[in-house]
BAVO-643007 format. One record per residue (C-alpha): residue number from 1; x, y, z. Coordinates in nm, 2 decimals, m for minus. Example, Ala and Ser with C-alpha at 12.3 -4.5 7.8 and 13.67 -1.06 7.14 Angstrom:
residues 2
<1,<1.23,m0.45,0.78>>
<2,<1.37,m0.11,0.71>>
END
This chain:
residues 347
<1,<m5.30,m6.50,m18.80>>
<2,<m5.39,m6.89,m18.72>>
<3,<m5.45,m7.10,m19.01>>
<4,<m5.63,m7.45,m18.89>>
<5,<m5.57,m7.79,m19.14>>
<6,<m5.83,m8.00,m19.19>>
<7,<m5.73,m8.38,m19.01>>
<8,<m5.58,m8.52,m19.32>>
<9,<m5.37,m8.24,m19.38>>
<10,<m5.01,m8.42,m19.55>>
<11,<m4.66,m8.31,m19.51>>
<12,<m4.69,m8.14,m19.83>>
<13,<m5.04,m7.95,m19.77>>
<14,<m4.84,m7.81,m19.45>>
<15,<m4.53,m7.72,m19.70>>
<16,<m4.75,m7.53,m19.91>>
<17,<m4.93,m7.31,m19.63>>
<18,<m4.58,m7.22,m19.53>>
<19,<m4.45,m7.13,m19.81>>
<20,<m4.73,m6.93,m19.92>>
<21,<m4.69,m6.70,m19.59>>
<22,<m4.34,m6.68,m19.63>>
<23,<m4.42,m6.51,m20.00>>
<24,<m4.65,m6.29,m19.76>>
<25,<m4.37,m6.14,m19.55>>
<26,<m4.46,m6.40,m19.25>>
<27,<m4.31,m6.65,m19.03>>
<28,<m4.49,m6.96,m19.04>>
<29,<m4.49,m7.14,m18.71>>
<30,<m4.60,m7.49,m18.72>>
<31,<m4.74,m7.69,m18.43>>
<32,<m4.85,m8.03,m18.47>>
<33,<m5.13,m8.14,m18.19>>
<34,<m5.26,m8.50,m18.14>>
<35,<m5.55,m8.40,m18.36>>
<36,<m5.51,m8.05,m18.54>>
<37,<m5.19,m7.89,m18.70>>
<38,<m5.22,m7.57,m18.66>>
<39,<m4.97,m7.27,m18.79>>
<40,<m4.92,m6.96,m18.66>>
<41,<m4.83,m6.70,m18.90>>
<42,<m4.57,m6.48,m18.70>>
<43,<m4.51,m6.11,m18.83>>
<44,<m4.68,m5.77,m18.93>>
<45,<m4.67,m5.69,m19.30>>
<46,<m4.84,m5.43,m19.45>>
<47,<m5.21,m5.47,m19.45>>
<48,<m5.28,m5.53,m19.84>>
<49,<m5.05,m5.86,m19.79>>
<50,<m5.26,m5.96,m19.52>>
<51,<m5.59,m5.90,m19.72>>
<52,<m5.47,m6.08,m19.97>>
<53,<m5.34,m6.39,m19.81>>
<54,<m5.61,m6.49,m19.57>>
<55,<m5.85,m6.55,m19.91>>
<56,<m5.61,m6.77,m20.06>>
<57,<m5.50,m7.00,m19.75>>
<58,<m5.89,m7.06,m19.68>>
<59,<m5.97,m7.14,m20.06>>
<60,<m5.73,m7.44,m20.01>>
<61,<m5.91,m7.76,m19.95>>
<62,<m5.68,m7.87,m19.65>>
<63,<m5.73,m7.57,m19.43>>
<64,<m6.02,m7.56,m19.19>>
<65,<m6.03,m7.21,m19.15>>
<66,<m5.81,m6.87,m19.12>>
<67,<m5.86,m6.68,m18.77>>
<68,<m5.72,m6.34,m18.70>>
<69,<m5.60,m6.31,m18.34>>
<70,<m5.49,m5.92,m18.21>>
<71,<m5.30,m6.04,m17.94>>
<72,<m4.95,m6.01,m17.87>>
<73,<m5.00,m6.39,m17.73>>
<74,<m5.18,m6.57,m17.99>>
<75,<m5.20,m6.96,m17.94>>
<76,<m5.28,m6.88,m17.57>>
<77,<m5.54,m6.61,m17.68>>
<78,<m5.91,m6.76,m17.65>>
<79,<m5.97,m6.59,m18.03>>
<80,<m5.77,m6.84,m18.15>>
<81,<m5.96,m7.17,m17.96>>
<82,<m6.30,m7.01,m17.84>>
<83,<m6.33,m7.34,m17.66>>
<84,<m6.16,m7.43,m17.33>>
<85,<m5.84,m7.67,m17.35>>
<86,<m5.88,m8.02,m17.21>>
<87,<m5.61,m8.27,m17.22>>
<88,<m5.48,m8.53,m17.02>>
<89,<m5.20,m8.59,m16.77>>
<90,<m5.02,m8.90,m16.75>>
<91,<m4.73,m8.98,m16.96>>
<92,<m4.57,m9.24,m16.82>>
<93,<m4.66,m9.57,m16.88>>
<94,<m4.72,m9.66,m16.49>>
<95,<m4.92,m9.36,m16.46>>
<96,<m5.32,m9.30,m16.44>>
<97,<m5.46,m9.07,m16.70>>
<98,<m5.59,m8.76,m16.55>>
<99,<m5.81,m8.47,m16.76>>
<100,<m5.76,m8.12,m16.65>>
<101,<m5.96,m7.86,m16.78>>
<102,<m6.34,m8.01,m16.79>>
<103,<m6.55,m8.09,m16.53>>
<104,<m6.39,m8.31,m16.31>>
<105,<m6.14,m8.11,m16.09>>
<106,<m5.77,m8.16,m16.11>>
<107,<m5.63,m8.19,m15.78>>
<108,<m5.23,m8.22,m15.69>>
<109,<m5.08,m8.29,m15.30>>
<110,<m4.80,m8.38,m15.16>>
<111,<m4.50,m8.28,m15.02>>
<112,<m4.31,m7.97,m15.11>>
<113,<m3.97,m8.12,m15.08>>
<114,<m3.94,m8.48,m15.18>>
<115,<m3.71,m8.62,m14.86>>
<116,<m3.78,m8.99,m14.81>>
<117,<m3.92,m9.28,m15.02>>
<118,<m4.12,m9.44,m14.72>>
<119,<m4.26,m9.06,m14.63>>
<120,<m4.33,m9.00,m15.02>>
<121,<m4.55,m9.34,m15.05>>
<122,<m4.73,m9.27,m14.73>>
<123,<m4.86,m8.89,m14.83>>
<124,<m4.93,m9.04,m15.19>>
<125,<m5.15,m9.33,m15.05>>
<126,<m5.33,m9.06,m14.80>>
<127,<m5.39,m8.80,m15.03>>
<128,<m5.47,m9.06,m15.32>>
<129,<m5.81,m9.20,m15.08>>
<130,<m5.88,m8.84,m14.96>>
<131,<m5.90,m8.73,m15.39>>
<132,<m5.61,m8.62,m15.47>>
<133,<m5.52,m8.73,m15.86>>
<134,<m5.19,m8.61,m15.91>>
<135,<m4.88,m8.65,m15.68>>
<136,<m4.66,m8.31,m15.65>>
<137,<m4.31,m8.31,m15.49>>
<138,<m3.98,m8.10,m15.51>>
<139,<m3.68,m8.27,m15.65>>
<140,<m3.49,m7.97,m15.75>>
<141,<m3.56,m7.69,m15.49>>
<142,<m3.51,m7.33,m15.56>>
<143,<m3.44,m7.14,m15.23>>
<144,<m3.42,m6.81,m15.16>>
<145,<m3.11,m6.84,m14.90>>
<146,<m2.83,m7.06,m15.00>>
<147,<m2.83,m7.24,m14.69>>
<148,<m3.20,m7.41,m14.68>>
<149,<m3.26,m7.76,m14.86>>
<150,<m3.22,m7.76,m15.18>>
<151,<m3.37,m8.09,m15.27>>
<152,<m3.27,m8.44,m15.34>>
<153,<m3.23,m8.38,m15.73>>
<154,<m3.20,m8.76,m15.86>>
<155,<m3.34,m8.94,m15.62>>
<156,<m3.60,m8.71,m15.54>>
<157,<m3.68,m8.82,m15.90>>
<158,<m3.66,m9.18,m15.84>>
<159,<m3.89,m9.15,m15.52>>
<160,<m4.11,m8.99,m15.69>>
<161,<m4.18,m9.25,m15.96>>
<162,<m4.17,m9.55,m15.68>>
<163,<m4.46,m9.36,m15.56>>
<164,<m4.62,m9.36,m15.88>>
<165,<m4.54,m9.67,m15.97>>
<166,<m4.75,m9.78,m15.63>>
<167,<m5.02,m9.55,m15.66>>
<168,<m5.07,m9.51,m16.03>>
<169,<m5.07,m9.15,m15.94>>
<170,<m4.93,m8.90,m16.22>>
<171,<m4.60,m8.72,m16.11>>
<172,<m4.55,m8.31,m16.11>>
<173,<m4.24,m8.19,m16.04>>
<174,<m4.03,m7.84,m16.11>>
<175,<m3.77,m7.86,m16.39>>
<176,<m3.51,m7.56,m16.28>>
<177,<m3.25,m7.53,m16.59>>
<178,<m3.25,m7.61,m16.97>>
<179,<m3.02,m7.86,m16.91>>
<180,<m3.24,m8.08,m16.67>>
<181,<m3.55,m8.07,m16.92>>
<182,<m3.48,m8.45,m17.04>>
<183,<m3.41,m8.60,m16.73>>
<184,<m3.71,m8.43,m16.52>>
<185,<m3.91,m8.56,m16.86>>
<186,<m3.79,m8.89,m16.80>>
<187,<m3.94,m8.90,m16.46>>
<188,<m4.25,m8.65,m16.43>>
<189,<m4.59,m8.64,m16.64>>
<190,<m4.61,m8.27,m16.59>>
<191,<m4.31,m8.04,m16.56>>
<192,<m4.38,m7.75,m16.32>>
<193,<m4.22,m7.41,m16.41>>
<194,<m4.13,m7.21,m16.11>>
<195,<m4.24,m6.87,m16.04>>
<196,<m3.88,m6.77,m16.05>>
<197,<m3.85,m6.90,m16.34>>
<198,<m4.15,m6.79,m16.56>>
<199,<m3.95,m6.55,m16.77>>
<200,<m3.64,m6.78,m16.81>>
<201,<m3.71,m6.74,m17.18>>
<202,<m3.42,m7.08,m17.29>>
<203,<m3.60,m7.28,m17.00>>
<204,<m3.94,m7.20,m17.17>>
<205,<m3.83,m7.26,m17.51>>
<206,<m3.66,m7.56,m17.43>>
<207,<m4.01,m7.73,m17.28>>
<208,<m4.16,m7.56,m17.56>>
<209,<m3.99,m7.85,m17.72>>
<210,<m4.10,m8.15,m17.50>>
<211,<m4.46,m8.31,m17.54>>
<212,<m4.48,m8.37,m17.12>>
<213,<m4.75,m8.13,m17.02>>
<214,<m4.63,m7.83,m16.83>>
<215,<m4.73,m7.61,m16.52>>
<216,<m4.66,m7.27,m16.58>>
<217,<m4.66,m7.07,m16.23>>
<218,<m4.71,m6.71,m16.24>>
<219,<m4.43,m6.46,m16.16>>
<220,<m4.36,m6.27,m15.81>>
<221,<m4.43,m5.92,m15.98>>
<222,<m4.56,m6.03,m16.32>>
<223,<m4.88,m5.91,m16.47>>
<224,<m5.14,m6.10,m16.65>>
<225,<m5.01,m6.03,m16.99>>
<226,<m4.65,m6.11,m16.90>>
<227,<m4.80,m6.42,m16.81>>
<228,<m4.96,m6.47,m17.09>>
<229,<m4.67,m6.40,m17.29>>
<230,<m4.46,m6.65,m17.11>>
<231,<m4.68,m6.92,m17.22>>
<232,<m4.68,m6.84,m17.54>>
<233,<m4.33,m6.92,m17.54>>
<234,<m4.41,m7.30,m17.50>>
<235,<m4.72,m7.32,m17.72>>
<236,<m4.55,m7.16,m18.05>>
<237,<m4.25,m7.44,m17.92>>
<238,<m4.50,m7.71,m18.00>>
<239,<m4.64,m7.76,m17.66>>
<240,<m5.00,m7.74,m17.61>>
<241,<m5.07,m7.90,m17.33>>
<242,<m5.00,m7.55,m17.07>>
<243,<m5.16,m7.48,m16.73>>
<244,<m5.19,m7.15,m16.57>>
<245,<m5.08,m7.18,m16.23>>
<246,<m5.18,m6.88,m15.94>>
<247,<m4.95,m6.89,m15.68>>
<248,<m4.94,m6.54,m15.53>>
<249,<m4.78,m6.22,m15.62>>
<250,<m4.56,m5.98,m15.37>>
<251,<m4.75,m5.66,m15.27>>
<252,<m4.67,m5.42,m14.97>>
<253,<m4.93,m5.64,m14.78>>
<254,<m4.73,m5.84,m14.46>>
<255,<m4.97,m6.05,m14.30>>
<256,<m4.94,m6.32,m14.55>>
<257,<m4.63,m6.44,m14.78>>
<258,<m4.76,m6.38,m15.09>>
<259,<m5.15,m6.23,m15.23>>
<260,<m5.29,m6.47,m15.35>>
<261,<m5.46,m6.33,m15.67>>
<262,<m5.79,m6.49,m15.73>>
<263,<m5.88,m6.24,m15.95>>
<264,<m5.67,m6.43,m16.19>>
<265,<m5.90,m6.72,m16.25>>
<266,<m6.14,m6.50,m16.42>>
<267,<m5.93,m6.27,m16.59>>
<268,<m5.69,m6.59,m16.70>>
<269,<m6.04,m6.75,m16.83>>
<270,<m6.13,m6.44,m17.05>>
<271,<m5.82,m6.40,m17.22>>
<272,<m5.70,m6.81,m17.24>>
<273,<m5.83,m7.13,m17.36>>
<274,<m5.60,m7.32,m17.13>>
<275,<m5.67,m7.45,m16.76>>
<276,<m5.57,m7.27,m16.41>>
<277,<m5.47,m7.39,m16.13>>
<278,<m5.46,m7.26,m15.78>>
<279,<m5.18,m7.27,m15.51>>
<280,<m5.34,m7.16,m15.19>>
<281,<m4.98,m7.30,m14.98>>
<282,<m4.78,m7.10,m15.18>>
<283,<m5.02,m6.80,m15.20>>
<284,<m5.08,m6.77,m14.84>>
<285,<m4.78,m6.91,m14.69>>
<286,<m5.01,m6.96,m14.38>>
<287,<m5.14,m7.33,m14.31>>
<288,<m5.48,m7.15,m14.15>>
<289,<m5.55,m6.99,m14.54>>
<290,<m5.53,m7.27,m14.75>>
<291,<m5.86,m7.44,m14.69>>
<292,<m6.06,m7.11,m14.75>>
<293,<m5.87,m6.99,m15.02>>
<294,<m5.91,m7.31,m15.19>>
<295,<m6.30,m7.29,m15.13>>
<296,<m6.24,m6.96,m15.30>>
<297,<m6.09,m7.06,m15.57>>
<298,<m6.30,m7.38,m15.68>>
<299,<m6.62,m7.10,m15.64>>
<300,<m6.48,m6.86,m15.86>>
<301,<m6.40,m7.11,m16.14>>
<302,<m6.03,m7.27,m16.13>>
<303,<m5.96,m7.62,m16.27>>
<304,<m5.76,m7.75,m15.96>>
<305,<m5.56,m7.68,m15.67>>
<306,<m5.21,m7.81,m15.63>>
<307,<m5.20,m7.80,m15.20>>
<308,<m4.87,m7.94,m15.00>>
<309,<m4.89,m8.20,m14.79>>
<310,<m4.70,m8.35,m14.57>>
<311,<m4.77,m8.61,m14.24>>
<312,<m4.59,m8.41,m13.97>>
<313,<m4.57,m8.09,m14.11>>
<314,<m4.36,m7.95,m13.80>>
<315,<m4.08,m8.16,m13.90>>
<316,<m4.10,m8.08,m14.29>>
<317,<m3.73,m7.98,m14.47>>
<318,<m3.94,m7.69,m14.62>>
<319,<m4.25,m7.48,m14.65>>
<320,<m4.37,m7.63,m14.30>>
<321,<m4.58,m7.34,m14.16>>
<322,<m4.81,m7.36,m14.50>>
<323,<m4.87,m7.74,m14.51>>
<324,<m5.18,m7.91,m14.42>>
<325,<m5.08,m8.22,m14.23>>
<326,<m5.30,m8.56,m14.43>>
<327,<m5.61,m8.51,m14.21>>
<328,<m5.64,m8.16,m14.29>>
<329,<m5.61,m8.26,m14.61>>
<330,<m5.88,m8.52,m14.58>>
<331,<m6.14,m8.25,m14.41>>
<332,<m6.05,m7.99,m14.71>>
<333,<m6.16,m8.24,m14.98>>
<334,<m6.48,m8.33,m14.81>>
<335,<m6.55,m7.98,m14.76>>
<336,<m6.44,m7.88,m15.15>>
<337,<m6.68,m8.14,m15.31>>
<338,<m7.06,m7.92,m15.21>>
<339,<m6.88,m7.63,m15.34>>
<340,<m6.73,m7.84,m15.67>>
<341,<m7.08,m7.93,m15.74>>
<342,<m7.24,m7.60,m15.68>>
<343,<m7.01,m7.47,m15.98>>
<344,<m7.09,m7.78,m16.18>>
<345,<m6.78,m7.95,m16.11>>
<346,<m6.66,m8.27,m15.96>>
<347,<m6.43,m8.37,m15.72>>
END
C-alpha cells in the first residue's frame, strides 16, 4: 500500500500516518520527494486490517489518496505513479541541468575509462557540439582480469569535474563500494551502478540514501523483475530519482559480447514509472553495432543512450573495439535525430 500527502503535509500529519500503520501490523516507509511525501506501507497483515486501514488514512485531510500496489516492487511499479518519472540531472553547482524521462532525449558520451585531463576535455567539447548532454567516464573501473586498468580512482574524479567545469556538462560516473558513495557524490551528478554490482544490496541501500540521481545497469543474468527489485532498494532508501539502464545480458550467443535486450525498453515501460536508458557499447561489444542498435533503441521507446567515446579509439586503456571514435559519434547523432522525431522525441 502507498499512501500520498497532500503538499502541506507537516511533520506531525506524517507522524500520524505512521503510527496509524504501525497499529495495522505495517512498516511505514517514508520518502520525502521535492514535491510529494509519499509512504510506503511495508508488510502483509491479514486482510481485515488492510480493509480497515485504507478507509481511515484516506478520511484524513492531509492525504491525497491511498493506492494499493500487488507488486513485490512497489515504488518502481507504474500502479503506484501511473505517470512517467521526469527529473533532472545536474547537481552540482557548475553543472547544466538536464531532464531525462520527457521528450527531449537524454544522451551520455565519453570515454569509458577516464585517462587524461587534456583527452577528457577534448571528447567532452566534441561530443558536447555533436548533442551529447551528459559527460560519462570511468574513475573506478571494475575488470574482469586483475591485470587490465583499473582506473584512475581520484583523479579520474577530478578530471572529470575540470571537464564539467569547462563544458557545463553534468558528470556520470560508476560508484563501486559503500564506502566510496560520498566521495563519487562529491564529484558526479549521477552515480552509475554497475552491472556487477546491481544486486550489491549495502551498495544499493547506501545510494538509497544519497539524493544524487542514480543509473541503475541491469545484471549479466538478471531478469526483469530482479531488476526491478534492485531498484526498489534505492527508491524505499529515499531516492527517487532512478534510471533503468540496458546494457546487455550473457546468453549462449558468441558473435557479440553481450545481447543486447531491447525488448527491455518495453517491458521496463509497462511495469516502471522511471526512465531507460540504452548501452549499445556495452551491449554489443562491437564498434560496427552501436549506431544501429542505438536507432533501435530510440524507435522502440528508450529515454537515452549512454555510448563511449573516445578520439583514437585504437589506443583506448579499455573497451576500445566498442568505441565510436568523435566523428562517428557526430554521424550517429545526425542520423538519431529523424528517428527521435518520428517517435515524438527530440534530440
Amino acid at each position: 500500500m502507498i499512501i500520498i500527502l497532500k503538499h502541506n503535509a507537516t511533520d506531525s500529519d506524517i507522524d500520524t500516518v505512521s503510527n496509524k500503520l504501525k497499529e495495522h501490523g505495517y512498516t511505514p516507509n517514508v520518502t520525502r520527494g521535492i514535491e510529494d511525501v509519499i509512504i510506503a506501507a511495508i508488510g502483509t497483515p491479514a486482510i481485515q486490517e488492510k480493509e480497515l486501514v485504507a478507509p481511515q488514512l484516506q478520511a484524513m485531510e492531509f492525504v491525497e489518496r491511498v493506492l494499493f500496489v500487488s507488486k513485490p516492487y512497489k515504488m518502481v511499479s507504474r500502479e503506484s505513479h501511473p505517470t512517467d518519472s521526469v527529473f533532472d540531472i545536474g547537481t552540482c553547482p557548475d553543472a547544466q541541468k538536464v531532464t531525462v524521462g520527457g521528450k527531449k532525449l537524454a544522451i551520455m558520451a565519453g570515454p569509458c575509462s577516464v585517462e587524461n585531463l587534456e583527452n577528457t576535455q577534448f571528447i567532452a567539447r566534441e561530443t558536447q557540439k555533436s548533442g551529447a548532454t551528459v559527460l560519462r567516464g570511468g574513475a573506478y573501473k571494475p575488470r574482469t582480469s586483475p591485470y587490465d586498468f583499473q582506473g584512475l580512482g581520484l583523479e579520474g574524479l577530478q578530471i572529470l569535474a575540470q571537464a564539467r567545469k569547462e563544458t557545463g556538462m553534468p558528470v556520470i560516473t560508476e560508484v563501486m563500494t559503500p564506502g566510496l558513495v560520498e566521495q563519487v557524490c562529491e564529484y558526479a551528478d549521477v552515480l552509475q551502478i554497475g552491472a556487477r554490482n546491481m544486486q550489491n544490496y549495502d551498495l544499493l541501500r547506501e545510494v538509497g540514501k544519497m539524493r544524487t540521481p542514480v543509473l541503475l545497469k541491469r545484471g549479466l543474468s538478471s531478469t526483469i523483475e530482479e531488476w526491478l527489485k534492485a531498484a526498489e532498494y534505492l527508491l524505499a532508501g529515499g531516492n527517487l530519482n532512478v534510471m533503468f539502464c540496458e546494457r546487455g545480458i550473457r546468453t549462449f550467443e558468441p558473435s557479440t559480447r553481450f545481447t543486447l535486450d531491447l525488448s527491455a525498453i518495453p517491458a521496463i515501460k509497462r511495469a516502471s514509472h522511471l526512465p531507460i536508458i540504452i548501452d549499445p557499447s556495452q551491449g554489443t561489444g562491437r564498434r560496427d553495432m552501436v549506431a544501429s542498435m542505438s536507432k533501435a533503441a530510440i524507435a522502440a521507446g528508450a529515454d537515452g543512450l549512454i555510448i563511449e567515446v573516445h578520439p583514437h579509439p585504437e589506443d583506448a586503456l579499455s573497451d576500445g573495439q566498442q568505441t565510436l571514435d568523435t566523428n562517428q559519434f557526430a554521424q550517429l547523432m545526425s542520423d538519431l535525430k529523424p528517428i527521435a522525431e518520428a517517435v515524438g522525441r527530440s534530440i
